[in-house]
C-alpha positions in Angstrom: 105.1 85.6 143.9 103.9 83.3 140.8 105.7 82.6 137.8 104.6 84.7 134.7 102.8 82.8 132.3 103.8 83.2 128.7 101.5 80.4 127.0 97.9 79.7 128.3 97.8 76.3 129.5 95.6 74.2 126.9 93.0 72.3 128.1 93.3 68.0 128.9 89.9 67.7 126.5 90.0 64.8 123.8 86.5 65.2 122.7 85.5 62.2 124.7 82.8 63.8 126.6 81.3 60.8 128.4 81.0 60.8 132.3 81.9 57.5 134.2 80.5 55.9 137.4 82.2 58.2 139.4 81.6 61.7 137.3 84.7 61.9 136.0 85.2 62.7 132.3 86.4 59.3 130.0 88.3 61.2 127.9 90.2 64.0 129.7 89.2 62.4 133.9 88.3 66.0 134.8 85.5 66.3 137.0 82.4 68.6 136.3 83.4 71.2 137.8 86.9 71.4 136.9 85.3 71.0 133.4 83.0 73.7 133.7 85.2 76.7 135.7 88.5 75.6 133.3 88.2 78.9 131.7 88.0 80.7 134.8 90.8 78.7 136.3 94.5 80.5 137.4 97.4 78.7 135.0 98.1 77.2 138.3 95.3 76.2 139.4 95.1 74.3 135.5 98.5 72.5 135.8 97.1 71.1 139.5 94.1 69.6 137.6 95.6 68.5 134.7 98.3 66.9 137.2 95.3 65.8 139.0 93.8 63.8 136.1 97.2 62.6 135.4 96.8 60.4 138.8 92.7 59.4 137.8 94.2 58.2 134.6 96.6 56.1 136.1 95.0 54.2 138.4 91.9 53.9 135.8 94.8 51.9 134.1 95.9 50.2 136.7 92.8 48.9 137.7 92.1 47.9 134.1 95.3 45.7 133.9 94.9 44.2 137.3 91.5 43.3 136.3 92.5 41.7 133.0 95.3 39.5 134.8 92.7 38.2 136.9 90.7 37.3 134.2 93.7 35.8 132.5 94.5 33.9 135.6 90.8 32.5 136.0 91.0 31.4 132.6 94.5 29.6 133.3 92.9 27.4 135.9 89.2 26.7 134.7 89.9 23.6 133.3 88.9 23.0 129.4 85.4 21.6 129.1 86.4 18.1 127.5 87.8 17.5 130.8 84.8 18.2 133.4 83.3 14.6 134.6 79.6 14.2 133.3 
């Protein structure tokens, strides 16, 4: 039996409504469809994708940092142009 709902669950939007590389939203990391049936969605069926773009979110992060460690790393041992030999 499910859990009565009191309070509609609002939707992840942010009014960032720009698709990535993958389809994914940039703002909320909903994917088109689970932008476009959200309205018809079960309150359950809401929390899994909002708990869903919890998870995209996170490792869009993740990624993000790893990448900028790299790149501060690379920088850390590409020596500083007065030293290269000519």
């Amino acid at each position: 039996m499910e859990q009565l709902e009191f309070f509609d669950v609002p939707s992840p939007c942010i009014s960032v409504c720009q698709v990535n590389n993958r389809g994914y939203c940039k703002g909320c990391f909903r994917s088109r469809d689970e932008r476009f049936n959200w309205l018809k969605f079960s309150a359950g069926q809401k929390r899994e994708v909002i708990r869903l773009c919890q998870d995209r979110k996170r490792r869009v992060l993740a990624a993000a940092r790893k990448k900028q460690l790299e790149l501060a790393f690379d920088d850390e041992q590409t020596p500083p142009q007065d030293s290269l030999p000519l």
